[in-house]
N, C-alpha and C positions, 0 to 999 in steps of 0.2 A: 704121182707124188715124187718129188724130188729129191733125190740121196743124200741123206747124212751126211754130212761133214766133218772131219776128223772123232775127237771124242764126245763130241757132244750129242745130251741126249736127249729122247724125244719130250715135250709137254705132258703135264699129266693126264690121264686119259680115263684116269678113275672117277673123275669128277662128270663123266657125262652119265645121265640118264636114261636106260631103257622106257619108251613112253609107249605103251600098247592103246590098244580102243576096247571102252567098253561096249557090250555086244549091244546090251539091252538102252541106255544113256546115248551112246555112239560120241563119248568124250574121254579124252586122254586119259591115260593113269600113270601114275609117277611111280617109279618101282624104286626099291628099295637098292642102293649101293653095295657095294662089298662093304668100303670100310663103315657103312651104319651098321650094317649086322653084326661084324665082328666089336664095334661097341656094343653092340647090346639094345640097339635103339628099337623100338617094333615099329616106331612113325614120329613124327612129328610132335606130338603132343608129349611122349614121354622124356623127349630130349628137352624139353620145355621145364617142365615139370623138377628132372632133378639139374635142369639148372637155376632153376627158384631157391631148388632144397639147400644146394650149396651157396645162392646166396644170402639165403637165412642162418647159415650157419656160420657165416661169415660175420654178418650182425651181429649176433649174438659174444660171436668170439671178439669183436671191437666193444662191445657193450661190458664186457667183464674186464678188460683189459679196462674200460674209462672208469666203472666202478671203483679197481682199486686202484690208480691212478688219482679220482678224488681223494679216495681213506686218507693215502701216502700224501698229501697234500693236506690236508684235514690237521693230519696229524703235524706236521710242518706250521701249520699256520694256526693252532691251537692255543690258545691263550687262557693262564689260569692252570689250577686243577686238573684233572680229568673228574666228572660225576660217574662216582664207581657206583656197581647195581645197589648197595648196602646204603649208600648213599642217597638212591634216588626217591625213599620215600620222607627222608628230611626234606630236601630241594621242596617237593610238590608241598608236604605239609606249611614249606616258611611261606613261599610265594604262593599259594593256595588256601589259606586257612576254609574255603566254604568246602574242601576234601574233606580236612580235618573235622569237622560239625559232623558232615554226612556218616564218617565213620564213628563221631562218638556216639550217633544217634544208632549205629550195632553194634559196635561191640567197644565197650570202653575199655580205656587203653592203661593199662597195667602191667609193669616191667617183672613181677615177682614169677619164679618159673610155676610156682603151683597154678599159675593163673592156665598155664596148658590145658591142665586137667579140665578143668571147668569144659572149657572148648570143645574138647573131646567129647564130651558129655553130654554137649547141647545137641539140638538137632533142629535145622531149621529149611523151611519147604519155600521156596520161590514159584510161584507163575507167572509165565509169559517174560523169563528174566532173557537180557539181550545178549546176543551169541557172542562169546568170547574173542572172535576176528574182527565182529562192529566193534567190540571196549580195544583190543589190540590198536586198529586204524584210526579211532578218533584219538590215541595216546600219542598214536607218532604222528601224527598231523598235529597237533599241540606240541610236539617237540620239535617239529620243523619249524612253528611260527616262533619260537623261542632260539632257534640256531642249534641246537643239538641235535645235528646229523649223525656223529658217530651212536650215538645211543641211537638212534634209527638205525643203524647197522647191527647193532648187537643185539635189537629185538626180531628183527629179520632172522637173523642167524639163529636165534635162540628159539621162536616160533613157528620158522618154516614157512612163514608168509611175510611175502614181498606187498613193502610199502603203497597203496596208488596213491600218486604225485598230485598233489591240488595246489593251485596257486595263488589259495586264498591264504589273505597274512594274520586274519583273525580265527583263534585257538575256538574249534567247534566243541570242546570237552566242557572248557569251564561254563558255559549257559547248559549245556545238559545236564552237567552236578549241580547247579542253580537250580532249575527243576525239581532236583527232590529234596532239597530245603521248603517247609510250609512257611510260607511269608503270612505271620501270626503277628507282623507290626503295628499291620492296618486293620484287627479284627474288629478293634473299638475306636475304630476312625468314620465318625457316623454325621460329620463336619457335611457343609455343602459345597464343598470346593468341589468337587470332581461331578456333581452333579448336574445330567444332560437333561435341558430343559425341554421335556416332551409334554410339560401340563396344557391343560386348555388356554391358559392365556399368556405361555409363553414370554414368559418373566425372562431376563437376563439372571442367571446364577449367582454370578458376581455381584449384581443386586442385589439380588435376596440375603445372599452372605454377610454382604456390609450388612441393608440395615437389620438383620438380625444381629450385629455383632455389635452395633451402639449398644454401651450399657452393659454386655453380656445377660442381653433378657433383663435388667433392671428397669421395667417400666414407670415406676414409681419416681424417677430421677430425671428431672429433665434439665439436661447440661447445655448450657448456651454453646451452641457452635455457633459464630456469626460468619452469615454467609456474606462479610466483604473481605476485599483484599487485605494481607496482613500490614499492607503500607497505608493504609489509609482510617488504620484503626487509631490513630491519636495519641498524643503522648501517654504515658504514664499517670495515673487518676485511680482516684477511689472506684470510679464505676468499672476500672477494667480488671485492676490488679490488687493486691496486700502484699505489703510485705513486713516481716517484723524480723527486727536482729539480722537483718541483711539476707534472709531466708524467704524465699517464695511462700505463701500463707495459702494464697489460693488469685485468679485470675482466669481470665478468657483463654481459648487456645490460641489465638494469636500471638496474647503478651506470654504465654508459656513457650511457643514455639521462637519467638522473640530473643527470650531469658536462654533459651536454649541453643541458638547462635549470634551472643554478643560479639565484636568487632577486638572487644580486649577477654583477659579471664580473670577472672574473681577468683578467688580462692575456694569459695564454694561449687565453682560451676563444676569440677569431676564427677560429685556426688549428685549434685543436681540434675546432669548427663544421664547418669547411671539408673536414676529412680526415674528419672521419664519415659527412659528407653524398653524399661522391666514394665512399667506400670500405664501406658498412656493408653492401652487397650482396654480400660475399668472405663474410658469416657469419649472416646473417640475411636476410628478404624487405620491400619496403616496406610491405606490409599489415600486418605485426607490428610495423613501427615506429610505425607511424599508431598502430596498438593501444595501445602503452607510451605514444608522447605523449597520448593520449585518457587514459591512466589516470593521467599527471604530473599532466595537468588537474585532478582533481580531487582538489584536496589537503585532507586532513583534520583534523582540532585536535587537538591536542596537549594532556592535560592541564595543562601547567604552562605554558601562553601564557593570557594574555589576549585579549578576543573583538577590541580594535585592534591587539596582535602579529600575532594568527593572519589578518586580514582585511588587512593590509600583506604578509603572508606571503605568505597566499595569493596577491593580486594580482601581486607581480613573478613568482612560479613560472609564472602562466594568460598573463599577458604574453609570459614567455617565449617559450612552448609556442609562442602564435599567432605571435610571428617566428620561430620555425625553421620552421614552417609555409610562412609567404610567403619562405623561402630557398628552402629547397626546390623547390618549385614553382618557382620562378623559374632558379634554376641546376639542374635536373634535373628538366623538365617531363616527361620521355620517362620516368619511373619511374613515371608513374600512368595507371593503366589505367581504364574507364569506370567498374568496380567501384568503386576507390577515391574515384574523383572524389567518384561519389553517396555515401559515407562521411562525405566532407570536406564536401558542403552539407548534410548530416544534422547534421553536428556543429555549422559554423557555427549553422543556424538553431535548431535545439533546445536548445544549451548554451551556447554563444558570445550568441546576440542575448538569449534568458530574464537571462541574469548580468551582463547590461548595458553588453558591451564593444563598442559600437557603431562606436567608431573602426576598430578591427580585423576585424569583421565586413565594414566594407565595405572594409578594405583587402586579404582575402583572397577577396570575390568579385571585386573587379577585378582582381587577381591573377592567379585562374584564366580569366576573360574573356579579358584580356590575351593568360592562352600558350593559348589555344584557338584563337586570333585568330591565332595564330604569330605573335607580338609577342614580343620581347625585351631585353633589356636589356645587347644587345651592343652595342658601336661601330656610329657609324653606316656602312654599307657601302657607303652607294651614292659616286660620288665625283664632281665637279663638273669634271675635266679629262676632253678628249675622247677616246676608248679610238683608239690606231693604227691606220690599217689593215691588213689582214691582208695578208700577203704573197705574191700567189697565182700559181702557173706558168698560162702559156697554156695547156694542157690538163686545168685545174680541170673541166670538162666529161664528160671522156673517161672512157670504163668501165674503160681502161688507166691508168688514173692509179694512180702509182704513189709509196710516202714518199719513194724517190732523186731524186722529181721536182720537189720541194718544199724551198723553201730553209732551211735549218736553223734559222734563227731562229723559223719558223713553226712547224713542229714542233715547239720546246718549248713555242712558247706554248700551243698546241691539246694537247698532254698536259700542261703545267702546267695547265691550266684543269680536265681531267679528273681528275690525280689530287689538285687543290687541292679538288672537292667532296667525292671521297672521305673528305679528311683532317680538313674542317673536321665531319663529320659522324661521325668516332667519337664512340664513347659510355664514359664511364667502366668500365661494365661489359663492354666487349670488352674490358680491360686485367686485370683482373681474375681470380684463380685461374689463369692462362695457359688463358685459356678459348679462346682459337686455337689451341692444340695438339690439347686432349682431345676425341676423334671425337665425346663428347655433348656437347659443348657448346663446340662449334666454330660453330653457327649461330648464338652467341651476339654472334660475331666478323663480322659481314659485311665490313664498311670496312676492316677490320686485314690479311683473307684477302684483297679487292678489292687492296688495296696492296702486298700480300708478291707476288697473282700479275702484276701490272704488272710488277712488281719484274722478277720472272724472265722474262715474255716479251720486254720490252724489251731486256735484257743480250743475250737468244739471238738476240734480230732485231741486232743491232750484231754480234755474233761470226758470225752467217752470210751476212752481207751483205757483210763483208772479205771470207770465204773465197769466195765466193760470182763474185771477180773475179779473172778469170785471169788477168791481164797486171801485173806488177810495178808498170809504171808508174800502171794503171788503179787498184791496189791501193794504191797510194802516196796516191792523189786521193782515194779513199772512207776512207783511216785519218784524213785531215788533218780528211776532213767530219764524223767520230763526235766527232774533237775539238772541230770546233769547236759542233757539237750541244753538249758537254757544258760548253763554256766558255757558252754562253747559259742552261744551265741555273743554270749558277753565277751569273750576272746576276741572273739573275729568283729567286734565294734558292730553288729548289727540288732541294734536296740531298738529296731522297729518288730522282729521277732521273739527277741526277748521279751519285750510285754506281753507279744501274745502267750505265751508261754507260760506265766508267771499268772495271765488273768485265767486259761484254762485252769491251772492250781487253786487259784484263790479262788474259785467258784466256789456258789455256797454248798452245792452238792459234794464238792470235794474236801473244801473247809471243815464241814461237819462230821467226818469219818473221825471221830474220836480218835478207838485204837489204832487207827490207819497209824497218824501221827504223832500218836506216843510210843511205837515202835521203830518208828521211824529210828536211824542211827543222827549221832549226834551233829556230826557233820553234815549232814543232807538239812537238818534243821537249822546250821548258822550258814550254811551257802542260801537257801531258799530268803532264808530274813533279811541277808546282807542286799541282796541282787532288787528283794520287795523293797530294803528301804532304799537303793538308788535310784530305781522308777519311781519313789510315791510322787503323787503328784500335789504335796501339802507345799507351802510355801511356793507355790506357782511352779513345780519340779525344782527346787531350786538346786538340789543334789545334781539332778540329770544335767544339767545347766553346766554347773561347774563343772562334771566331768569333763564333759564334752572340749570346756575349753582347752584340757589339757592334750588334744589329740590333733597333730599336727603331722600335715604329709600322710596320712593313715588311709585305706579304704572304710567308710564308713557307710552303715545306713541310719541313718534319724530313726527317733520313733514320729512319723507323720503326725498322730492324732496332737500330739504335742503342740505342732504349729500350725495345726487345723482349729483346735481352740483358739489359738490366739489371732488367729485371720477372723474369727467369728467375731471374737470382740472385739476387735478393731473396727468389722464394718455393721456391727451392731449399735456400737458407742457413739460411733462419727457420724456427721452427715455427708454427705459425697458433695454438695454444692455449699459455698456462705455466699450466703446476698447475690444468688444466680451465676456464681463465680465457682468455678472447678475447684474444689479443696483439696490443692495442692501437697500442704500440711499430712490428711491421713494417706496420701498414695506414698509418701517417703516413710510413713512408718511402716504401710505394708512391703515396700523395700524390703523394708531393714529384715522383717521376719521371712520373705520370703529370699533373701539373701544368708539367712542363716541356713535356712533349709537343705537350701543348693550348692551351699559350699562345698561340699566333699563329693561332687558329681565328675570331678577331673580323677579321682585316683580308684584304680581298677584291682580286683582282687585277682590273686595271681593261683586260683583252684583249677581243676578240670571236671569238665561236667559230663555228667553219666548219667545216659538218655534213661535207663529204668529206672535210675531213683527219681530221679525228672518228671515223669511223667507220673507216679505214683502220688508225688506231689503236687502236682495240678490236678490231678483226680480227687483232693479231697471233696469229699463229701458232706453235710450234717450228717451227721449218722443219728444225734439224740435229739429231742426237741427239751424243754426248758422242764416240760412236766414231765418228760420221760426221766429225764436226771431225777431230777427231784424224787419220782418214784422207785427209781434202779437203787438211789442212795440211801432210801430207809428201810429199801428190801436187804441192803448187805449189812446195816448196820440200825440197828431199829433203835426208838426211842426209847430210854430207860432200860437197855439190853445190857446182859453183862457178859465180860471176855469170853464167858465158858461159853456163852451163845453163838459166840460168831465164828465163823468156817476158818 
């Protein structure tokens, strides 16, 4: 080896390895270094090992550093408010209302502190309920689809458990609180629209639908459809049409669908509009209307027009067509079936966009958007004043809770609320043909049969709840409280309960308790008389009549059976055809009464509803039958009996 030179010094030498042989193998072995040992290395794998460790830890320490690196940015770029904790069960309840349902259906919401107690009191057993980190993580994954990341920080922080990150944009909360809503819409939806045609002969549904919906089951009525084009049906004639005092009398569906998109407007034609569009389902189906207006569309030349007559012509007739179109839809979304729909974009895009009427093309897609969306064109419902509290007995809790437990005003409110959904949610065509009588097409009626059977369970829960108490004086307490039940319905405009109400009183079992009601106090006897004579129904109700007109912008319920009568005699009195011709004439008066009806289906009562009084309410029951009164009522109060006799 050759000498060093000056200061310089030798290469490292620590870095070579002692390599022995193993005896048994007869292959190298790598031996361990100074400087490994004095790390602390025992081989290979462990220098491996916490060099992972450290660079996991490294991760982690870049990982919290981006964390709050977001926050500090978060907060920078935060817009608005901040949604403080106190705050975030407004937020979910405004944008949320199906939370809001789910919780009034446990525990109803009552701001009074006594209402604690209660709570404390109760005691309530869950099985199989889901583990509080699933409700935690499906909350902040509904907060990330919504942009509220710092509230995903502060439930982190507050929970001890970290977020997992999904990158789906759709909130997985709200369909799983959808879940435990019972969808009770379609219980009396017994229609054959949704029905999968598995019978032996394999009918189209759609079929069946229509022709059972000629008529609505009115066999007896055979209404001239004529099967030709509506161009080719000929002028204006005795044999097609009537007309008196400039009013449609009665005609074919052609010259009505005709009358229904002229080229100019008469003065009458709003109203004319209005009664065909409510009523044209008493003698024809919507898919045959769509058909005629699709054939009005297309209007053809006339030899003695010129090509700018006939092109002025044609456009107010196609104009027409497309606004009875977006009425339609708009005020009687519930007459088009999927079928149809696809009809109405077939027609837009093929015939409507090709002929250039682009303003209209895009006001009958937004249109139908619109009512898919359940968008409407009703008053606005919601209301900007706070809803009262509800008025709840100390045993809201109890399995025994019973409706004599519950103060009267609350009670109407909780069945006004119930049968104020029913009412707003008839349809033109339950009023129609008196399609709530006839056994086929009674399911045609859900809301109308929902409302008649209220009707009568309420009356019979009042007339057995009297009889029901055996002591005069006990009986005296619970007649004053039916009254005054029916005097709050009177408040609250819902005079389709009030009569029940007022017929459970007037029953003859009840009627006849003599001293009942000569004990009665004096006030309870001129409230009950007043409230009897604004329901009678002598002079055609003409009291309940007038009332009514004076109530404007008001939430209201009708009393139904009221313009259930007068539908009867409408289609009892009239005939549905003159001289083979659709009698146009009684469909505008049934209009008119089924537009009294309907008028107060835009304005919404501003209560809260509370699921035990709610459901106690649709549990009623009969409880008496006609002969059981009858016999309960001469057992308390017997014939020719005197005061000292009775309890």
């Amino acid at each position: 080896m050759s000498e060093l030179k000056g200061n310089k010094q030798p290469k490292r030498r620590f870095t070579t390895m002692n390599i022995s042989t193993d005896e048994k193998s007869n292959k190298p072995i790598k031996r361990k270094s100074k400087v490994e040992e004095l790390l602390g290395f025992t081989d290979n794998t462990d220098k491996i090992l916490k060099n992972k460790q450290k660079r996991q830890r490294e991760i982690e320490l870049q990982r919290e550093k981006q964390i709050q690196e977001e926050i500090e940015l978060e907060k920078k770029a935060l817009k608005g408010p901040e949604i403080k904790k106190h705050e975030w069960l407004s937020y979910v309840f405004k944008n949320h209302p199906e939370v809001l349902e789910i919780r009034e259906k446990t525990t109803p919401i009552l701001k009074h502190e006594s209402f604690s107690n209660l709570i404390e009191r109760s005691h309530t057993e869950v099985k199989d309920n889901i583990a509080k980190s699933d409700i935690l993580q499906l909350v902040m994954q509904h907060l990330s689809t919504v942009g509220l990341k710092k509230s995903i920080r502060c439930l982190e922080e507050e929970s001890n458990l970290r977020y997992e990150n999904e990158n789906s944009k759709k909130s997985k909360l709200v369909p799983v609180l959808q879940l435990g809503i019972s969808n009770v819409d379609n219980i009396w939806n017994l229609s054959t629209e949704n029905i999968d045609p598995k019978d032996e002969q394999e009918e189209d549904p759609e079929q069946y639908y229509n022709d059972d919906f000629v008529g609505l089951g009115n066999e007896d009525t055979e209404i001239s459809i004529r099967n030709v084009n509506i161009w080719e049906e000929g002028p204006d004639s005795e044999e097609n049409i009537i007309i008196e005092k400039e009013l449609v009398k009665a005609g074919t569906l052609n010259k009505l669908i005709e009358k229904l998109t002229p080229p100019d407007r008469p003065k009458s034609y709003p109203d004319y509009m209005k009664s065909f569009l409510m009523c044209y389902q008493s003698f024809t189906t919507p898919r045959q209307v769509l058909w005629k207006l699709i054939e009005r569309y297309h209007v053809p030349k006339k030899n003695d027009q010129t090509f700018t007559e006939y092109k002025t012509h044609r456009k107010f007739i196609q104009l027409r067509v497309g606004n009875v179109l977006k009425k339609w839809m708009e005020d009687h979304f519930s007459d088009f079936n999927d079928r149809l729909i696809v009809e109405i974009h077939q027609f837009i895009d093929k015939t409507l966009a090709r002929d250039g009427h682009s303003s209209l093309v895009q006001n009958l897609r937004n249109t139908i958007k619109r009512m898919q969306k359940g968008a409407s064109l009703e008053i606005e419902r919601e209301t900007k004043e706070k809803p009262p509290d509800p008025i709840l007995p100390k045993n809201i809790w109890s399995f025994d809770l019973k409706l004599t437990d519950i103060d009267e005003e609350e009670i109407a409110k909780q069945e006004t609320l119930v049968v104020h959904h029913l009412y707003i949610n008839i349809k033109p065509i339950e009023l129609l043909n008196q399609a709530w009588i006839k056994e086929k097409t009674r399911h045609r009626s859900p809301n109308v049969l929902a409302l008649s059977l209220r009707f009568t369970r309420l009356s019979n829960w009042v007339s057995s709840t009297i009889l029901n108490v055996e002591t005069i004086k006990e009986r005296i307490k619970m007649v004053s409280s039916m009254i005054k039940l029916a005097n709050h319905f009177f408040k609250m405009n819902n005079y389709h309960s009030l009569q029940a109400v007022l017929s459970g009183i007037n029953n003859s079992p009840i009627n006849r308790l003599k001293f009942t009601w000569e004990e009665s106090t004096k006030n309870d006897k001129k409230s009950f008389n007043n409230l009897t004579l604004l329901m009678s129904s002598k002079n055609n109700s003409k009291n309940y009549q007038n009332h009514l007109l004076n109530l404007f912008n008001k939430p209201t319920v009708p009393y139904l059976v009221f313009y259930l009568n007068e539908l009867t005699i409408k289609e009892e009195n009239q005939p549905d055809n003159i001289d083979n011709l659709i009698n146009f004439s009684k469909r505008r008066e049934i209009f008119q009464i089924v537009s009294d009806l309907t008028k107060f289906q835009h304005y919404h009562y501003n209560y809260i509803s509370v699921h035990q009084i709610v459901v106690l309410l649709n549990n009623l029951r009969v409880k008496m039958s006609k002969r059981q009164m009858k016999s309960k009522s001469y057992k308390l109060e017997p014939r020719k009996s005197n005061r000292n006799n009775i309890k």
